[in-house]
N, CA, C and O of each residue as an XYZ file, in Angstrom:
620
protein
N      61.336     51.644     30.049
C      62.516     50.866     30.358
C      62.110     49.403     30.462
O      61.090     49.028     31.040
N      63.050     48.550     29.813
C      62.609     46.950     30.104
C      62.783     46.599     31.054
O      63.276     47.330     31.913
N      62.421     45.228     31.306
C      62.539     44.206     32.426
C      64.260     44.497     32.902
O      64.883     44.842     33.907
N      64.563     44.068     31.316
C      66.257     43.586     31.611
C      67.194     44.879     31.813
O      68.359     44.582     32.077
N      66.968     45.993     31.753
C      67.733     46.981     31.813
C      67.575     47.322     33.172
O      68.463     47.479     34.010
N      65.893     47.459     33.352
C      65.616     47.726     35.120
C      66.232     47.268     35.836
O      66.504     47.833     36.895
N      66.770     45.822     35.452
C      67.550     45.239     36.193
C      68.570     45.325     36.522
O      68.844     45.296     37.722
N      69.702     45.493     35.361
C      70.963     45.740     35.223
C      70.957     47.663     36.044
O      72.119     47.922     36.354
N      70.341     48.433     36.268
C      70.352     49.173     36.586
C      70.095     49.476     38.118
O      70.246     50.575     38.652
N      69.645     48.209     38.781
C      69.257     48.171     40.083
C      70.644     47.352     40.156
O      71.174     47.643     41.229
N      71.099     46.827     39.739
C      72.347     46.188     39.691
C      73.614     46.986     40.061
O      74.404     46.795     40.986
N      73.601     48.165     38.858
C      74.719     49.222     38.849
C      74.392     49.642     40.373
O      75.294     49.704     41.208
N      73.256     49.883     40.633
C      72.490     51.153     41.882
C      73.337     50.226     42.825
O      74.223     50.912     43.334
N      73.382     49.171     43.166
C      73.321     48.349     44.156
C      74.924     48.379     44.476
O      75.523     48.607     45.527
N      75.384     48.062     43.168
C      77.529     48.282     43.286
C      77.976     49.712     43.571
O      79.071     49.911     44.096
N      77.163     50.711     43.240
C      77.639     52.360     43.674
C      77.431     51.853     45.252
O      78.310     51.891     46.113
N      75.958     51.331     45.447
C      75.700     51.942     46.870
C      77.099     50.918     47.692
O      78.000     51.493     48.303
N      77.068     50.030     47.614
C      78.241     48.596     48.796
C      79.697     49.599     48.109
O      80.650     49.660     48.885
N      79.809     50.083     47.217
C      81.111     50.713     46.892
C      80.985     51.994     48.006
O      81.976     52.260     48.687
N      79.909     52.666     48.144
C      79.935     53.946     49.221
C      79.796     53.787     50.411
O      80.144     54.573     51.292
N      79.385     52.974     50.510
C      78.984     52.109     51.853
C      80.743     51.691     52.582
O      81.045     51.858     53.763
N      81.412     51.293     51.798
C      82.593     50.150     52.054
C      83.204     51.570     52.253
O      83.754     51.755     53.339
N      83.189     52.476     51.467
C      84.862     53.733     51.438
C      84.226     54.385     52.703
O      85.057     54.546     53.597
N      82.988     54.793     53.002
C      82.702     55.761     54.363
C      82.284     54.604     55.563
O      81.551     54.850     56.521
N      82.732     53.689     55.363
C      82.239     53.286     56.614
C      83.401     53.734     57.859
O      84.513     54.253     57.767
N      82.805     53.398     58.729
C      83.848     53.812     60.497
C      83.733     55.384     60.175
O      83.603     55.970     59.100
N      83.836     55.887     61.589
C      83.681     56.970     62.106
C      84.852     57.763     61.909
O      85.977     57.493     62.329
N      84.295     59.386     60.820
C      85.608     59.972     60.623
C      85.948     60.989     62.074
O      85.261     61.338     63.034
N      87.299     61.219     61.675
C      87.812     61.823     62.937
C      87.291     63.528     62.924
O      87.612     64.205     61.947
N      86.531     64.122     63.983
C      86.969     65.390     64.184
C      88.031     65.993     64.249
O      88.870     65.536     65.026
N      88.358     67.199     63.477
C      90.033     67.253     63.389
C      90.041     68.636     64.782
O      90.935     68.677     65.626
N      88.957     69.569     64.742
C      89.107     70.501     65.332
C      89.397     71.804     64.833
O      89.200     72.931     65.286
N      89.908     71.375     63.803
C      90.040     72.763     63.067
C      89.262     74.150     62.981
O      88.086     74.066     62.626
N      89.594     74.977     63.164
C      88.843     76.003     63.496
C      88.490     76.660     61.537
O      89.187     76.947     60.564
N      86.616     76.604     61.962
C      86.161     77.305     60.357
C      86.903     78.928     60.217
O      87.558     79.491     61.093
N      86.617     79.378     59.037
C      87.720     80.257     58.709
C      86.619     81.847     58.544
O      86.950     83.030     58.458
N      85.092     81.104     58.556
C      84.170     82.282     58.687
C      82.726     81.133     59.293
O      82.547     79.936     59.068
N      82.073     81.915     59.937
C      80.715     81.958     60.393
C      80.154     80.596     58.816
O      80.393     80.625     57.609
N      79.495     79.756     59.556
C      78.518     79.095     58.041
C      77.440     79.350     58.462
O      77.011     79.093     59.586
N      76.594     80.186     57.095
C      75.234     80.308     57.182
C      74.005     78.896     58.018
O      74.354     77.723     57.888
N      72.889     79.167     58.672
C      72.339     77.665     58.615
C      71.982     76.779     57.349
O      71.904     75.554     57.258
N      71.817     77.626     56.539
C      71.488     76.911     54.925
C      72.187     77.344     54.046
O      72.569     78.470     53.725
N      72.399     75.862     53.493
C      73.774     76.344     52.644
C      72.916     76.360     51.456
O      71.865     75.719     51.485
N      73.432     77.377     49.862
C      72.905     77.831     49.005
C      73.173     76.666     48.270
O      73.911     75.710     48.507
N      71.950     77.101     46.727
C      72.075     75.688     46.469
C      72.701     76.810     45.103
O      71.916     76.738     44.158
N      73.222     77.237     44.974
C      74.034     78.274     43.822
C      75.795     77.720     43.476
O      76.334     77.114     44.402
N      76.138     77.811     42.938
C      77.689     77.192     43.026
C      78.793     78.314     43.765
O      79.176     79.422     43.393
N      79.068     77.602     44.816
C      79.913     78.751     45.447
C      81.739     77.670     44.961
O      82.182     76.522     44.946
N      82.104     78.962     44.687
C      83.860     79.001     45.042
C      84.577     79.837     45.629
O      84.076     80.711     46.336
N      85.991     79.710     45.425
C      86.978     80.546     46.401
C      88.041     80.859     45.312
O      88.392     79.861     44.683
N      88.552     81.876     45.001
C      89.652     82.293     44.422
C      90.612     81.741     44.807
O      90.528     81.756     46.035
N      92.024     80.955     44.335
C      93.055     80.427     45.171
C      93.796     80.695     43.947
O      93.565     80.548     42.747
N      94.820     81.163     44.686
C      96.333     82.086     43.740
C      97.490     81.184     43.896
O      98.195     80.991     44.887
N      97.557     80.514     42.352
C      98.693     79.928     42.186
C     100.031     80.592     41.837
O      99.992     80.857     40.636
N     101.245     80.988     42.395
C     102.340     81.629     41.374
C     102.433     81.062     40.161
O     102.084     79.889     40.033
N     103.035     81.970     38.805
C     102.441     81.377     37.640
C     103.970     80.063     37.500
O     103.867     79.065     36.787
N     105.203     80.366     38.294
C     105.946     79.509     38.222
C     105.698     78.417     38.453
O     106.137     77.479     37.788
N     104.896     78.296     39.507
C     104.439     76.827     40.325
C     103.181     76.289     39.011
O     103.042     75.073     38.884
N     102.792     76.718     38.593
C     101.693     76.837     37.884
C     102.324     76.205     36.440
O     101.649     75.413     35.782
N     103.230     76.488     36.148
C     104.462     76.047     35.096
C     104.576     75.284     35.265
O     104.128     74.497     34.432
N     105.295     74.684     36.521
C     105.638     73.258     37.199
C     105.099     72.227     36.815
O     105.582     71.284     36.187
N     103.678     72.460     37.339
C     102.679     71.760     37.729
C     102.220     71.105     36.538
O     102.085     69.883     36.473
N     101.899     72.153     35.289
C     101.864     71.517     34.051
C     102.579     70.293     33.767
O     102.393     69.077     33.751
N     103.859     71.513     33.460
C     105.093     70.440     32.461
C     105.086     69.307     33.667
O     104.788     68.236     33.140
N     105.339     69.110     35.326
C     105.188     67.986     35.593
C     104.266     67.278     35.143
O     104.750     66.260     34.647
N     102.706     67.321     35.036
C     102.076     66.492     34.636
C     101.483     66.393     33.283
O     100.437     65.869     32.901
N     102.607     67.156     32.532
C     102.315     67.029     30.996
C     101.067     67.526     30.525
O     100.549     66.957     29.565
N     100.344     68.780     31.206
C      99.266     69.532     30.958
C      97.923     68.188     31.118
O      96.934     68.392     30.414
N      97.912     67.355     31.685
C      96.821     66.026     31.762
C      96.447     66.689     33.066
O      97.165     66.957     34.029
N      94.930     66.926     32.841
C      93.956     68.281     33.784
C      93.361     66.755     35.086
O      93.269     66.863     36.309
N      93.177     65.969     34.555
C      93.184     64.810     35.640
C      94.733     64.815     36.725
O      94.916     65.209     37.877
N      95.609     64.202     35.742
C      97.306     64.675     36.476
C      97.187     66.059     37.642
O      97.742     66.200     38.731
N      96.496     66.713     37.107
C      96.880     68.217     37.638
C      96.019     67.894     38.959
O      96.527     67.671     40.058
N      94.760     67.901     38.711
C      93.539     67.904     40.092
C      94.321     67.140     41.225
O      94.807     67.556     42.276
N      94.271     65.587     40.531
C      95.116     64.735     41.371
C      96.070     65.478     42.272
O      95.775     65.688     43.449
N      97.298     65.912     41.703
C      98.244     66.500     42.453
C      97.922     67.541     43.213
O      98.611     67.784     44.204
N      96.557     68.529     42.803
C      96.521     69.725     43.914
C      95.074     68.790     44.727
O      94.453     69.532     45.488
N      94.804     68.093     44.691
C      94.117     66.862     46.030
C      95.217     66.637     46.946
O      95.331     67.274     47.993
N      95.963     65.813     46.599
C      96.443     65.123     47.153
C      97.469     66.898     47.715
O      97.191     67.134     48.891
N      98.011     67.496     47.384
C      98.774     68.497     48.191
C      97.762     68.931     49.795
O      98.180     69.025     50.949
N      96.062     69.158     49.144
C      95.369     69.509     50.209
C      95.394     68.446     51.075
O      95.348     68.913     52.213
N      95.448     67.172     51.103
C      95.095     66.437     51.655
C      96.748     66.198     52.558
O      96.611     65.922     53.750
N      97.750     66.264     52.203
C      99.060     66.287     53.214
C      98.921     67.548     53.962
O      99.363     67.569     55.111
N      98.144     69.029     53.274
C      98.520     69.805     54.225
C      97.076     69.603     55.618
O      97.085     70.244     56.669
N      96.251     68.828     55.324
C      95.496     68.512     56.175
C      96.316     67.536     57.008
O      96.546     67.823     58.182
N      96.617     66.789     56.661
C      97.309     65.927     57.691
C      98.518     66.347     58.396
O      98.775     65.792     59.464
N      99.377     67.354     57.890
C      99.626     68.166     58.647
C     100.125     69.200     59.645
O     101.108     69.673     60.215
N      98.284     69.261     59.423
C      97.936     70.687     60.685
C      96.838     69.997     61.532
O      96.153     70.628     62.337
N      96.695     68.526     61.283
C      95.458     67.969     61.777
C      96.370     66.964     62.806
O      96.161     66.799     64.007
N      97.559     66.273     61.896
C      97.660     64.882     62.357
C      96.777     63.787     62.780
O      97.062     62.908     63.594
N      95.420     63.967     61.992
C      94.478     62.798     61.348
C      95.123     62.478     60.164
O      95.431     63.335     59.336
N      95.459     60.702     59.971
C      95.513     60.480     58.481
C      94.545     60.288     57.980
O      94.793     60.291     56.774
N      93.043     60.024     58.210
C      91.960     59.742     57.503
C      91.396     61.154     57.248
O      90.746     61.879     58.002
N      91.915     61.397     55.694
C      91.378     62.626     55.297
C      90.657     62.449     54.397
O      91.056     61.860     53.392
N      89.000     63.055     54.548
C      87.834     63.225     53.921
C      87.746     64.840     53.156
O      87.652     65.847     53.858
N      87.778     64.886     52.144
C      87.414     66.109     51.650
C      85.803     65.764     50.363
O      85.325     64.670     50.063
N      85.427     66.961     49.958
C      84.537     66.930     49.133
C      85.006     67.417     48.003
O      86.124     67.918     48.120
N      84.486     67.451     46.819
C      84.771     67.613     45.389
C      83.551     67.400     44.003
O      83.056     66.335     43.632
N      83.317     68.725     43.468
C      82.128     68.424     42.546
C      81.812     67.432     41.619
O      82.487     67.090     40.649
N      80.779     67.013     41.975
C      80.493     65.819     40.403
C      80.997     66.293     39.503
O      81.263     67.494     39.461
N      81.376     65.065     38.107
C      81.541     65.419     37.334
C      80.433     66.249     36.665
O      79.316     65.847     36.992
N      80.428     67.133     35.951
C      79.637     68.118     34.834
C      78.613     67.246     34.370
O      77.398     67.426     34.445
N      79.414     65.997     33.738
C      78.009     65.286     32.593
C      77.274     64.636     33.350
O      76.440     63.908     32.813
N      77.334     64.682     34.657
C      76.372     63.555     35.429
C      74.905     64.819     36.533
O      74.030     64.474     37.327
N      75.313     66.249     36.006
C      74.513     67.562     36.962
C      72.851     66.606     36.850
O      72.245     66.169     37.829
N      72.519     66.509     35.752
C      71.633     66.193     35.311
C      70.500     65.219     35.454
O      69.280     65.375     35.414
N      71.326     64.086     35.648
C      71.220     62.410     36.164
C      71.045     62.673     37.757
O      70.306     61.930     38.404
N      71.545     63.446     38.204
C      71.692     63.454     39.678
C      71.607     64.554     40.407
O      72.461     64.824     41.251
N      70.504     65.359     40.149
C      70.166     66.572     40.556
C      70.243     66.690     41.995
O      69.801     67.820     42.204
N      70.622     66.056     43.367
C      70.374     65.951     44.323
C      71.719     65.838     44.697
O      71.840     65.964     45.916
N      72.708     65.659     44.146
C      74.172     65.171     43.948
C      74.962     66.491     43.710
O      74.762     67.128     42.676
N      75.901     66.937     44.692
C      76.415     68.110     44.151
C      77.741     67.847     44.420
O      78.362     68.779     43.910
N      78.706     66.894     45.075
C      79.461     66.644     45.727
C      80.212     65.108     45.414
O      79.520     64.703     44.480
N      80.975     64.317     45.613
C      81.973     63.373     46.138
C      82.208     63.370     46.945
O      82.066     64.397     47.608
N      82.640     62.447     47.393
C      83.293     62.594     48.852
C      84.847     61.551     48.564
O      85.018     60.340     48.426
N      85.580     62.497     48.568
C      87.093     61.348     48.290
C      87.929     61.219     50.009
O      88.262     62.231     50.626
N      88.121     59.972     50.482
C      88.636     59.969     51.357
C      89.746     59.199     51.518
O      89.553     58.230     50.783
N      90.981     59.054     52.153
C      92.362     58.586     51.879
C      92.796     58.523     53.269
O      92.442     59.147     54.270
N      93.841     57.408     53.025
C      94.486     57.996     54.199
C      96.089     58.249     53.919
O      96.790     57.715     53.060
N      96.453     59.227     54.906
C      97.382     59.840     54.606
C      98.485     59.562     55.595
O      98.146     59.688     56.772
N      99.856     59.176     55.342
C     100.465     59.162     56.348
C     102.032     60.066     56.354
O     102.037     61.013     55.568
N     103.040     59.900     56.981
C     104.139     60.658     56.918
C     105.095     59.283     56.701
O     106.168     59.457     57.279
N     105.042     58.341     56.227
C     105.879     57.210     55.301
C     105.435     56.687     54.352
O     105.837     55.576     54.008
N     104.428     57.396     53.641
C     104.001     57.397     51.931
C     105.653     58.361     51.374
O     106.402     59.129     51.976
N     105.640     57.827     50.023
C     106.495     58.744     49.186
C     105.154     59.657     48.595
O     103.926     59.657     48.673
N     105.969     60.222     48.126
C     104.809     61.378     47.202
C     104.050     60.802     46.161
O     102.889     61.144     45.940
N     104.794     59.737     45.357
C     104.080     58.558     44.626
C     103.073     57.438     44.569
O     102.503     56.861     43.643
N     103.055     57.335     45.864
C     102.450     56.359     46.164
C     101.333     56.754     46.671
O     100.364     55.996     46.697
N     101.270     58.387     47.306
C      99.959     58.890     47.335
C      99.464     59.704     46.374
O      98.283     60.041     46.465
N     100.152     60.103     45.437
C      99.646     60.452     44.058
C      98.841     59.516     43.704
O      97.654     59.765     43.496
N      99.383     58.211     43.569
C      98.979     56.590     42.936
C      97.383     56.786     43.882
O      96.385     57.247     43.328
N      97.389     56.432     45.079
C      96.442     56.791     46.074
C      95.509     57.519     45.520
O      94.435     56.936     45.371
N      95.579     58.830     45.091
C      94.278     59.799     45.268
C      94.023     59.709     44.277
O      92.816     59.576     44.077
N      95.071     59.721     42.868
C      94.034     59.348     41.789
C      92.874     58.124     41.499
O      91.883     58.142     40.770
N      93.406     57.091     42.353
C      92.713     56.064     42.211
C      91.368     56.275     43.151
O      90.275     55.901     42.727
N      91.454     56.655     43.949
C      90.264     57.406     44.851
C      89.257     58.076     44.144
O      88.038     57.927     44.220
N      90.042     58.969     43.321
C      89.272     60.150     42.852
C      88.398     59.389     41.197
O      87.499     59.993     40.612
N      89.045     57.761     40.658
C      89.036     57.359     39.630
C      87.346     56.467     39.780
O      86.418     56.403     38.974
N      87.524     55.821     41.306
C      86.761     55.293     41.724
C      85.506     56.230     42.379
O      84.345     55.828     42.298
N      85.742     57.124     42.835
C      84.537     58.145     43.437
C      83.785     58.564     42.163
O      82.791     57.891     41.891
N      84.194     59.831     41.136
C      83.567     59.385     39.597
C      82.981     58.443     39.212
O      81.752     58.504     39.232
N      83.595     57.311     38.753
C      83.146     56.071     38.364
C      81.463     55.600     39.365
O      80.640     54.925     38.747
N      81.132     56.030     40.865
C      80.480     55.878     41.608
C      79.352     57.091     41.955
O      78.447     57.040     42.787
N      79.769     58.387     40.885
C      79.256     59.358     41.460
C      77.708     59.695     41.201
O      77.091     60.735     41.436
N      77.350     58.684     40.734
C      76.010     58.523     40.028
C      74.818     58.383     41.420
O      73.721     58.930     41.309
N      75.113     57.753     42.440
C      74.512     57.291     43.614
C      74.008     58.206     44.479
O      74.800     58.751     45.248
N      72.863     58.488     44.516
C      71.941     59.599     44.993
C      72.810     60.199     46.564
O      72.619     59.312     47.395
N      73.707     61.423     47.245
C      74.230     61.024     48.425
C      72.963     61.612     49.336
O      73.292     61.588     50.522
N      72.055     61.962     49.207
C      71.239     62.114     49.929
C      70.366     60.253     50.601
O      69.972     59.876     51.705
N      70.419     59.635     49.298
C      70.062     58.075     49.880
C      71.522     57.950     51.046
O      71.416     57.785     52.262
N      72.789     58.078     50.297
C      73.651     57.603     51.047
C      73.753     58.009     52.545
O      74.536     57.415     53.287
N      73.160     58.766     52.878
C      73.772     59.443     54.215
C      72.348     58.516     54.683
O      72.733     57.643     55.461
N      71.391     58.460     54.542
C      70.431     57.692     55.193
C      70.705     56.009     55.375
O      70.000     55.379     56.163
N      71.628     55.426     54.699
C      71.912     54.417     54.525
C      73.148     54.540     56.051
O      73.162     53.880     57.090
N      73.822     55.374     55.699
C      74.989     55.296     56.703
C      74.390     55.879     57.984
O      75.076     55.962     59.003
């Protein structure tokens, strides 16, 4: 690698990190919520998921609302989790996690996660936090390159 790329690359490193730095800073809220099973002490490093059952009507919806655009779609079932967190919490600062993108597994082997955080209130329209989480979720991507194991030592 050259001089000048090393550079421009400690450069990029430097705008992920003040970009992660700036969205998690201040202390998130404990909501209290009660976990839904026992967590192991170590979490696997295997890809875990959860089955979640959409009706295929809603599922219809959801499309033709967002014109089958699989970004459109995520967005909207974020942002649904994130009102029904707020709530059953009545915290608006809602932090959830969300997998790197795919093409970046590689680049960032230590990286398994995002962290998209918003805040949420009960005098947003539905638009304006749509507008909200995609842009969250546009900017977390765009950032997801940034080692979060550095990050949590930083914070």
């Amino acid at each position: 690698m050259s001089r000048t790329s090393a550079g421009l690359a400690d450069k990029q490193h430097q705008k992920e990190l003040e970009y992660w730095l700036q969205k998690l800073s201040g202390e998130p809220v404990v909501t209290g919520v009660p976990l839904d099973f026992k967590r192991p002490p170590l979490i696997s490093a295997g890809p875990q998921k959860t089955d979640l059952f959409i009706d295929p009507e809603t599922q219809s919806r959801l499309r033709k609302t967002c014109e089958g655009n699989e970004l459109l779609i995520f967005t909207a079932c974020v942002a649904a989790l994130k009102v029904c967190l707020y709530h059953y919490t009545h915290v608006e600062d809602v932090i959830i996690g969300t997998p790197i993108h795919q093409q970046y597994r590689e680049l960032t082997p230590d990286n398994k996660i995002v962290v998209l955080r918003d805040r949420v209130s009960g005098s947003q329209t539905v638009r304006q936090l749509l507008e909200q989480v995609l842009q969250t979720i546009s900017e977390a991507y765009a950032h997801q390159k940034y080692s979060f194991k550095r990050l949590l030592q930083h914070l």
